[in-house]
N, C-alpha and C positions, 0 to 999 in steps of 0.2 A: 504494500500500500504506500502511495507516494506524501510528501510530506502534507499535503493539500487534503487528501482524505482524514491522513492521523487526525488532524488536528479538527473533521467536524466531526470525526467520531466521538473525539473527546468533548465536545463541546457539547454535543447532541447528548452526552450522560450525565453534563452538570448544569446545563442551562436551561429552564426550564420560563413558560413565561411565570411573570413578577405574578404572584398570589393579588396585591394590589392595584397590581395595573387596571386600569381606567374603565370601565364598565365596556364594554363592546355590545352590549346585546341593541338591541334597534333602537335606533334615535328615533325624533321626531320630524314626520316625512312632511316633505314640502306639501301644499293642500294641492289637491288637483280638481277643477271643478269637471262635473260631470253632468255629462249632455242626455238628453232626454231622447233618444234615437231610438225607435224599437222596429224591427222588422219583421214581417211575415211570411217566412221561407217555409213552401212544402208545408204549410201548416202548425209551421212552430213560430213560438214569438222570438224576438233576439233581439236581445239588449247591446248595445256597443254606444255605452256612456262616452266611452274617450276617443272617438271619431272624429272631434277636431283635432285632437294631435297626429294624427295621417299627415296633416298640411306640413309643406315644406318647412323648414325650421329658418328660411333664406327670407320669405314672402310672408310671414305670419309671426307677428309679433309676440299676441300670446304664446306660444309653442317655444320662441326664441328663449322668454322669460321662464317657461317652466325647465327647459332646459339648464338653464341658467341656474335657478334653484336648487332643479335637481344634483347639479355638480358642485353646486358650494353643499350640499348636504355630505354626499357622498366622496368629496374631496379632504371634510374634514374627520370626517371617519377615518379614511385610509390611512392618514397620517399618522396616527394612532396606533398604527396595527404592528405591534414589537416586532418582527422582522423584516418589515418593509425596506429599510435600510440595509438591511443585509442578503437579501433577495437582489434589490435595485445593482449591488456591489460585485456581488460572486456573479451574476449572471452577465454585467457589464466583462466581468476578466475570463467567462468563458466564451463570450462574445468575438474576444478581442485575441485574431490570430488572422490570419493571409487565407483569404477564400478566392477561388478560381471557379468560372465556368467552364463548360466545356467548350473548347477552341473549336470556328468552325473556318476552313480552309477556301481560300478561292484565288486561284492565280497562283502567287507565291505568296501569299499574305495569310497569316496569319489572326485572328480576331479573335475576343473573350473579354471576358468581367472581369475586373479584377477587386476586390475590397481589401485595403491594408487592415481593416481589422474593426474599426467603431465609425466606421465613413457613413454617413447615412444613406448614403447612396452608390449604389459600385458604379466607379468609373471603366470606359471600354477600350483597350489597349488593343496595337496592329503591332505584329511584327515581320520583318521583309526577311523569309525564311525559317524555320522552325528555331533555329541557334538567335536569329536575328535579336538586336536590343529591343526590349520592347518600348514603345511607343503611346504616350497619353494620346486618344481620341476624342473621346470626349469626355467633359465632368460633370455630370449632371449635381453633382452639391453646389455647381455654381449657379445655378438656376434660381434659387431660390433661399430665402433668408432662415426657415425654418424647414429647408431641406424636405417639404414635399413634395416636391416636384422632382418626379422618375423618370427615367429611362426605360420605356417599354418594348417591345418588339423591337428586333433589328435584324438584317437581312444583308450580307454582300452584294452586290453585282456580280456576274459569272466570273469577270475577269479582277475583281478585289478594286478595282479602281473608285467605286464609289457604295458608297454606306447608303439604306434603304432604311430609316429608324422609326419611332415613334414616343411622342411624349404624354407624362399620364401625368396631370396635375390635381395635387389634395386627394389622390387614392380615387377619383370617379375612374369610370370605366371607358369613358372617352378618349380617344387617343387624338393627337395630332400627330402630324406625318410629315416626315422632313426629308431629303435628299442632301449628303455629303459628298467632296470631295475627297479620297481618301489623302490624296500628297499633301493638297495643299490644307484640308481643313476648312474650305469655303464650303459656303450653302450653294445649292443647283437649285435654282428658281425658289418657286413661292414656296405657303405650308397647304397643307390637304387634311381638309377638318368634318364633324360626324363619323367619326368613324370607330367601329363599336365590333367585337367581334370578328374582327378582320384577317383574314391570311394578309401577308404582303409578299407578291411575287415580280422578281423581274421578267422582265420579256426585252431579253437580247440586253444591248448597254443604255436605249435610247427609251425608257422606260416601265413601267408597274401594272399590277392589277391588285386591285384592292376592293373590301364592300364599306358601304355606308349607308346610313338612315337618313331620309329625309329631314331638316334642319327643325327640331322640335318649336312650338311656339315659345314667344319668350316668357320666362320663368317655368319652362315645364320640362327643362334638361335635364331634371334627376329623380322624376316623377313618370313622366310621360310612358305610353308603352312603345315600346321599341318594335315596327312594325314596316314593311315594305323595303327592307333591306334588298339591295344591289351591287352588282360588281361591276367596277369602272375602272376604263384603263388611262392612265395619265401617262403624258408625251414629257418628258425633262424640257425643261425652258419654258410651256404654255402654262394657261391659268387652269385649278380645277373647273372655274365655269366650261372651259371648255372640252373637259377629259368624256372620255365615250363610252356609251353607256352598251358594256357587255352580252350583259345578262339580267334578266327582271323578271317577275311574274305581278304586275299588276294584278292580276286576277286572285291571286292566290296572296293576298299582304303578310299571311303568316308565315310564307315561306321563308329559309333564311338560306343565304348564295355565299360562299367564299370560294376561294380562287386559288390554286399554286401552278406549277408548270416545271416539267420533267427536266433534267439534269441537262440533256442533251438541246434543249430550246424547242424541241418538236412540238409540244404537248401545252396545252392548258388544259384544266382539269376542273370544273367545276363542279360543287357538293352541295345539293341542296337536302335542307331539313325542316323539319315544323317543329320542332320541341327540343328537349335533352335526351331524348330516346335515338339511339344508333340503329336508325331506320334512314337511309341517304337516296337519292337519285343523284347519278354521277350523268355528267354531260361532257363531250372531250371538243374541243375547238385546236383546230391544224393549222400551229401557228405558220407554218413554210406557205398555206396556202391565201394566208389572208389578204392579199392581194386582191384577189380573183373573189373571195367568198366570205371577207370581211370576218366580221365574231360571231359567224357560223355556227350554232352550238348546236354538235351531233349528241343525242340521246344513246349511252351504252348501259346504262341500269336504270329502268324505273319504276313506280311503284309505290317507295317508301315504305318496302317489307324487311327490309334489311341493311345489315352493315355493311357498306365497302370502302375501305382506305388505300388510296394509291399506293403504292411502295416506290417506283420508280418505274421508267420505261428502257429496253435494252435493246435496240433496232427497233422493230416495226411491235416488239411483244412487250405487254405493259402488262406487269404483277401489280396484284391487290390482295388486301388481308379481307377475308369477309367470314360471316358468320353464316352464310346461307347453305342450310342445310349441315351446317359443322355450330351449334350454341357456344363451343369452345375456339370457334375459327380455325383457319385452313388460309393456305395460300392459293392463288387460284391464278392464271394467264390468261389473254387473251390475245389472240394475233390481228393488229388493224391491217393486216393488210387482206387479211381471210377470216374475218370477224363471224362470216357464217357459219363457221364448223366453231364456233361457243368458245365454251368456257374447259381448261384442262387442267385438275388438278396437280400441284406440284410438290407442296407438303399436308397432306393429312390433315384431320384433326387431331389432338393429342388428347391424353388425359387432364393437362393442365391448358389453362387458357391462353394464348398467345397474347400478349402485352404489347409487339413492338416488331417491326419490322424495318430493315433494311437492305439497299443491295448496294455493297462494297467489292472494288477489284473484281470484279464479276463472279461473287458470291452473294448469297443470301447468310444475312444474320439477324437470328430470331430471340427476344426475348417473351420466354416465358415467366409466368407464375406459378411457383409451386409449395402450395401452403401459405401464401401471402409473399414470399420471398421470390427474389429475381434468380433466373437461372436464364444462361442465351448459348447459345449451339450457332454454328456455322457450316450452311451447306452448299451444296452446288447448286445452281442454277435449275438443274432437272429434278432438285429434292434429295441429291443425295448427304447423309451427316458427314461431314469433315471432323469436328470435333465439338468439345465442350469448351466455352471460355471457364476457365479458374478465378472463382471468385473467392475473397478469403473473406468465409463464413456466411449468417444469415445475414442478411441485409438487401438494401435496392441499389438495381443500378442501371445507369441510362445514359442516354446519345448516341452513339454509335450510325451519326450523318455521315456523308459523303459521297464520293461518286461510283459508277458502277465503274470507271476507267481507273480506278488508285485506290490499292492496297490499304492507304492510311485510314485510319478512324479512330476516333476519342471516344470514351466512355466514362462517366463517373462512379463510387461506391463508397455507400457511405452504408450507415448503422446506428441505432438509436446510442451508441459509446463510443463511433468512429465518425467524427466530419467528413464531406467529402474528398474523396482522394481521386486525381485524375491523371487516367491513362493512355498510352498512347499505345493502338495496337494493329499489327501488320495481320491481316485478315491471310499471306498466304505463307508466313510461316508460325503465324499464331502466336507470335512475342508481344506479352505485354511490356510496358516500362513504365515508369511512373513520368508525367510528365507535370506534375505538382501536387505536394501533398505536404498538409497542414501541421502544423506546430504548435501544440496547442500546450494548456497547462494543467492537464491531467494525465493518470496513465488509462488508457482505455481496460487495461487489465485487472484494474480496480473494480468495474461493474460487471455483474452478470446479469445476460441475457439470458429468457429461456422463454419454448414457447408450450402451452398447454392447448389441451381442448374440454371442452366442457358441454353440457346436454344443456338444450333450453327449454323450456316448459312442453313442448309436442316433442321432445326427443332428438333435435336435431344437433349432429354435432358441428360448433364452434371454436375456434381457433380465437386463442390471444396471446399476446408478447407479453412479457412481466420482466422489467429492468430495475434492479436493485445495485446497493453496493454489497461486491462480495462479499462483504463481512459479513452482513445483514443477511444474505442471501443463505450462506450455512450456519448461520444461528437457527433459521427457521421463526423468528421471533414476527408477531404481529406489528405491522406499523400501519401509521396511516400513510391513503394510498389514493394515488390521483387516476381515477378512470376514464378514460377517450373514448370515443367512439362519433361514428358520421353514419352509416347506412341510408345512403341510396346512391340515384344518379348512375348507378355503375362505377362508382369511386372505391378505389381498392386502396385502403390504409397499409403501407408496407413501413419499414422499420428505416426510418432514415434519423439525423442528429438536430437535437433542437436544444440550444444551450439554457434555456428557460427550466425544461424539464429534465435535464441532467444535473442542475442546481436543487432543485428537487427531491432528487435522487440523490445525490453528495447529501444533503443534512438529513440522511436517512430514510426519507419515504420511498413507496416503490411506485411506479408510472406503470401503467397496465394501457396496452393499446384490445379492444376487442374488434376480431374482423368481424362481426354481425351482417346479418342479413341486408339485401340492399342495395352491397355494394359487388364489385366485381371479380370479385378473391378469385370465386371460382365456375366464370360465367355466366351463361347469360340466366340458369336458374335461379342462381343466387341473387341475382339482381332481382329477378321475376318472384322472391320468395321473401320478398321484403315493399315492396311498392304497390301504389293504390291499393284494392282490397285486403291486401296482405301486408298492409304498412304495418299491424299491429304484429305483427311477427320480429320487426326492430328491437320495436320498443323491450317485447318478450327477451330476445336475446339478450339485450342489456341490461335489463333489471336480474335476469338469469346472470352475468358476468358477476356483478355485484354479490348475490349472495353466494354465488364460489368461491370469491376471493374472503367473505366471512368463514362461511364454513371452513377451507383449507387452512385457516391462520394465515390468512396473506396481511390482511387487515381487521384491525379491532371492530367488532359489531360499531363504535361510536367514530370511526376512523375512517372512512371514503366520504373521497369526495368526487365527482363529475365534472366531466367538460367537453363541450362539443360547440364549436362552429358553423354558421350556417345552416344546413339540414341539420348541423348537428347541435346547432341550438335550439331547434326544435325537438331534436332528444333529448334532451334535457328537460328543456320545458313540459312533457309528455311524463316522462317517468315521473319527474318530481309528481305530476298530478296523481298517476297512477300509484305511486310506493312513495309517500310522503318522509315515510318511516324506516325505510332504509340508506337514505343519505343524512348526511353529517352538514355538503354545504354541496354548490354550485355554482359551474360558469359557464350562462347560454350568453353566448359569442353569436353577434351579426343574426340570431332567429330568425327565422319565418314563422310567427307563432300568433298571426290573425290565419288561421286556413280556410274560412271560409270568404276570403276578398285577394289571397294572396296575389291571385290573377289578375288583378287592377292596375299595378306597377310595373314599368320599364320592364325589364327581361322576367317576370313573373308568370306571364302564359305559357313560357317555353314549359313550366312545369308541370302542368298539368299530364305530363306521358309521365310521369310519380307520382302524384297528388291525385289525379284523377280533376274534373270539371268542378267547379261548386255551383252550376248552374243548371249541373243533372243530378235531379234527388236521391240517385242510388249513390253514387259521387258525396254528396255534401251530406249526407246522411253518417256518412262512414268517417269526413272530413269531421264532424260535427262532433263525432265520437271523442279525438284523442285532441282536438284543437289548446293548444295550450292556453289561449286567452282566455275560451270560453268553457273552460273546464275544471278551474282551481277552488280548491275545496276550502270553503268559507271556515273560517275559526277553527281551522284544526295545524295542529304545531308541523312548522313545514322548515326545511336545512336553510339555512345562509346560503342568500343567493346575489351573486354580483351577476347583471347581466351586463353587459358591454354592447354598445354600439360606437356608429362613426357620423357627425353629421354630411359627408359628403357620399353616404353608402347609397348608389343608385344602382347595386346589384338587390340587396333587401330592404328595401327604403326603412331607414333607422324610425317609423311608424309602427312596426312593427311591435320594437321595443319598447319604445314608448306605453303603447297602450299596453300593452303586457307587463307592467312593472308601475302604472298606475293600478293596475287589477289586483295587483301583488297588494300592493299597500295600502288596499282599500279593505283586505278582506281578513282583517284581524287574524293571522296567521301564527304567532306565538311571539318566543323574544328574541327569536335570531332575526338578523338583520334580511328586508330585499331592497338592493341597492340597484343603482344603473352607472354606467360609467361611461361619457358619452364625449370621446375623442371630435377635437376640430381638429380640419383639414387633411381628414383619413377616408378611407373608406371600406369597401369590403375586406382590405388585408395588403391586397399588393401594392406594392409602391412605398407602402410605412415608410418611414425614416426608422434608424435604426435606435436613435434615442427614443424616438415615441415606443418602438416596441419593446426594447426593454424595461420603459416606465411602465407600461402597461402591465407587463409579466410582472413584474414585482410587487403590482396593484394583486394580480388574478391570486396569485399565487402565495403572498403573506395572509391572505384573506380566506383562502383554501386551506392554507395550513393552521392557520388564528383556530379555526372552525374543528379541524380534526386533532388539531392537539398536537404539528410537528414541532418540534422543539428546536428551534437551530439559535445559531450564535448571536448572539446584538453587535 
């Protein structure tokens, strides 16, 4: 054990909080007034008192003001919370070490992230040759005085000569879109703005394909629903008014269109969908012929029965990953040039789901799933295995872009004990190398991973991680314990490093990730065994997670705590309603926890392929059941809950929260605290600056541990 651990073990057996310390149980909550709004759905009445807090928090004064409250309430709590400081401290110095993306190659130029370690934003570095010094591109900390303003997407040119970016400012989901010169560091023409959801592809050096939304009305850019999305291609030098309009389905506004194009320039490739369900029509446009047949778009999948993901094109035969007729996918070819002799299998379905495809040096390389954990295999072109890549241990790992003409390819792997480490690897003689890897200030060999399975209420067996420090780990001793979990979407939680929750773990608790139903562990059942009708099957898993880790001695009956993001603050929100009594405290992150209106906001209809409609009463009936706002159990003793939001979150409009956490405090719930914590100039997640999220973690996370009893150092 390295000298960083000794010293929170020892601290962890003599520090305990102060007997005295300051009353923590629930303050006095800002008044929230409440609206007389009753509806008549399907025959039931429904209350939604805090329906004006939906309104934007930009345009509505009130809302701004309870906001406002709510954070001087909740602000002055936090402060209070005996570890807060020492959270905010250890997780800044595990923070704080050399992080790399993975490099992506074009020409001779080299490109990636780079962060020296507490930058709040990563800067993107070119280097001329893979030896070559590297090169500052851009710095997006200079953007901005509070450092939220990000660097989003970015995209080479075939030949590296110019940067294809995008910028995300205060965490919206908007991007703007810029063109670089790579030598000199100049801008190439205007900006290119709405743009949401976007691929960004070149076509040849002389310009893009990109989608975008119609220009919302003003004030309704973080509200509005995101609808009539298109793909336009923009000429370098001219104005977007005048970029050309691709691909549309006026007829159809739900559809959504994004764009890329094949390694070799043949190819564009458009994916159209209606929701977050991997049901796609693919449409190919012949960039060599657009001369003659302009943006042409030929129909080669349609439907909207299934998945198909391009991999790349190699002469005239273009690989796709799809799930048609394989739930666990398959790889599948097609020849444009004899497109009527179909479709020919080329790898199988496997027992484990296919994650990732690529074609490199003119092999196929595939990563699977297996058991939540990344494994990838390299084969020929015709399906035959080459070999296994060597990963060291469980953990995820990803990238593996490039061209079907060059051997070279990068991949990352990381592990809930190990940051990411990046490699460089020759697809034809199979040598990995390390081509950066992190230095951090612990030893990895201090924690143990381990993974378990456990039955959930109908018998289904579940997989979960359990990260402890080894000492802890062969004592076998109870501690308190922070439980994860997301289930749906097809989101497959794998085992990667988060310095938040290895702080956590150092002052002795254990962090438990549950793979639960929902998500995409293990295909497309698993997904299908968690969504709409079956949503309550989530829930079941995770409240099943929970009392395993009681019953086993993982954690004390008064020691778990919860936390889930987005879908997965709506798990949260659900169990607590369901098992009031089995948690200690919580943190619904970013919720969706009105389900009976979710569909009203910005990218909120896409859900309804998980949610099901709320405007068909088989649908809303079932929505109605587990809805977190409209389900909390009046006057009965419920965990410490911090719910978090972000005022600029225009992925689950922070309304959500809102009215969910005035519900909380209306309905005499016992004497632990329900807070909100309602971040400016953030939004769903991405883009944070790197001070905000660590102020944040050290808010979630002394407040979770205040609640379960972890005892770490002042």
């Amino acid at each position: 054990m390295n000298r960083t651990a000794i010293a929170a073990a020892s601290l962890l057996a003599t520090i305990a909080i102060p007997a005295n310390a300051q009353d923590m149980t629930a303050p006095d909550y800002p008044e929230t007034r409440r609206g007389d709004v009753v509806e008549t759905i399907f025959g039931e009445e429904v209350a939604d008192p805090y329906r004006w807090l939906e309104d934007d928090v930009r345009n509505n004064e009130e809302v701004a003001d309870w906001v406002e409250r709510q954070n001087a309430v909740t602000d002055a709590y936090l402060e209070d919370l005996p570890a807060r400081d020492w959270f905010a401290g250890r997780i800044g110095e595990l923070t704080d070490y050399e992080r790399f993306s993975v490099p992506v190659a074009r020409g001779n130029r080299y490109f990636y992230n780079r962060n020296s370690g507490l930058q709040n934003q990563s800067p993107l570095y070119v280097r001329d040759g893979l030896d070559g010094e590297p090169r500052l591109l851009i710095d997006p900390n200079e953007w901005a005085d509070d450092g939220a303003t990000a660097l989003g997407g970015w995209v080479p040119s075939p030949d590296g000569s110019k940067l294809l970016y995008s910028v995300q400012d205060g965490g919206t989901d908007w991007r703007i879109v810029r063109v670089m010169d790579v030598e000199t560091g100049e801008h190439v023409g205007g900006e290119i703005r709405w743009v949401k959801f976007s691929g960004l592809a070149w076509v040849g050096e002389e310009g893009f394909l990109y989608s975008r939304f119609p220009e919302p009305e003003e004030g309704e850019d973080f509200q509005a629903l995101n609808t009539n999305q298109a793909v336009y291609y923009h000429a370098l030098g001219t104005d977007q008014a005048d970029d050309q309009l691709v691909y549309a389905t006026p007829d159809h506004p739900e559809r959504n269109h994004t764009a890329g194009t094949s390694d070799d320039g043949r190819w564009a490739i458009v994916t159209s969908s209606t929701g977050t369900d991997a049901r796609y029509e693919v449409h190919m446009i012949d960039l060599e012929a657009r001369d003659t047949l302009g943006w042409q778009a030929r129909p080669l999948v349609t439907g909207f029965e299934n998945s198909w993901s391009m991999i790349e094109s190699v002469g005239s035969r273009l690989f796709f990953v799809t799930n048609d007729a394989a739930p666990r996918y398959r790889v599948v070819s097609i020849d444009m040039d004899n497109p009527q002799d179909g479709w020919t299998v080329v790898i199988p379905e496997r027992d484990q789901p296919t994650a990732d495809a690529s074609i490199i040096g003119g092999h196929l390389v595939l990563e699977y799933l297996e058991d939540a954990s990344s494994s990838a295999y390299v084969y020929t072109l015709g399906g035959e295995m080459v070999r296994e890549i060597e990963f060291a241990g469980i953990g995820s790992a990803g990238g593996f872009g490039g061209s079907p003409d060059n051997a070279e390819t990068f991949y990352n792997f990381s592990s809930f004990n190990r940051p990411s480490t990046i490699y460089r690897y020759d697809v034809t003689t199979g040598e990995s190398t390390v081509f950066a890897a992190p230095d951090v200030s612990f030893s990895p060999e201090d924690f143990a991973v381990e993974q378990r399975f456990y039955e959930s209420k109908d018998g289904t067996r579940v997989p979960m991680f359990i990260v402890r420090r080894a000492d802890v780990a062969e004592s076998g001793e109870a501690v308190p314990t922070l439980l994860y979990g997301y289930g749906g979407f097809d989101v497959s939680l794998t085992p990667g490093f988060s310095a938040s929750r290895l702080a956590w773990v150092e002052a002795g608790g254990a962090y438990v990730v549950a793979n639960i139903r929902g998500g995409g562990e293990y295909g497309k059942a698993w997904h299908d065994g968690g969504r709409r009708a079956n949503k309550q099957n989530v829930f079941d898993d995770f409240i099943a997670a929970g009392e395993y880790l009681i019953a086993e001695g993982v954690t004390p009956e008064d020691g778990l705590a919860i936390q889930g993001g987005s879908n997965g603050g709506l798990l949260v929100g659900a169990v607590v309603n369901q098992r009031p009594d089995l948690f200690a405290a919580g943190n619904a992150a970013v919720g969706v926890m009105d389900m009976l209106r979710f569909n009203q906001w910005t990218a909120g209809r896409y859900w309804v392929d998980d949610y099901g409609y709320p405007d068909r009463e088989e649908d809303w009936r079932i929505l109605r059941e587990y809805s977190p706002y409209h389900n909390i159990q009046r006057e009965t003793a419920y965990p410490a809950l911090l719910v978090t939001t972000a005022d600029t979150d225009d992925r689950v409009v922070p309304g959500h929260s809102f009215k969910y956490t005035a519900a909380l405090q209306k309905a005499e719930l016992g004497d632990r605290p329900q807070l909100i914590r309602i971040e400016t100039r953030a939004g769903h997640g991405s883009g944070k600056p790197t001070d905000k999220a660590i102020a944040e973690a050290a808010d979630i996370l002394s407040f979770l541990g205040y609640w379960t009893g972890l005892q770490v150092a002042e």
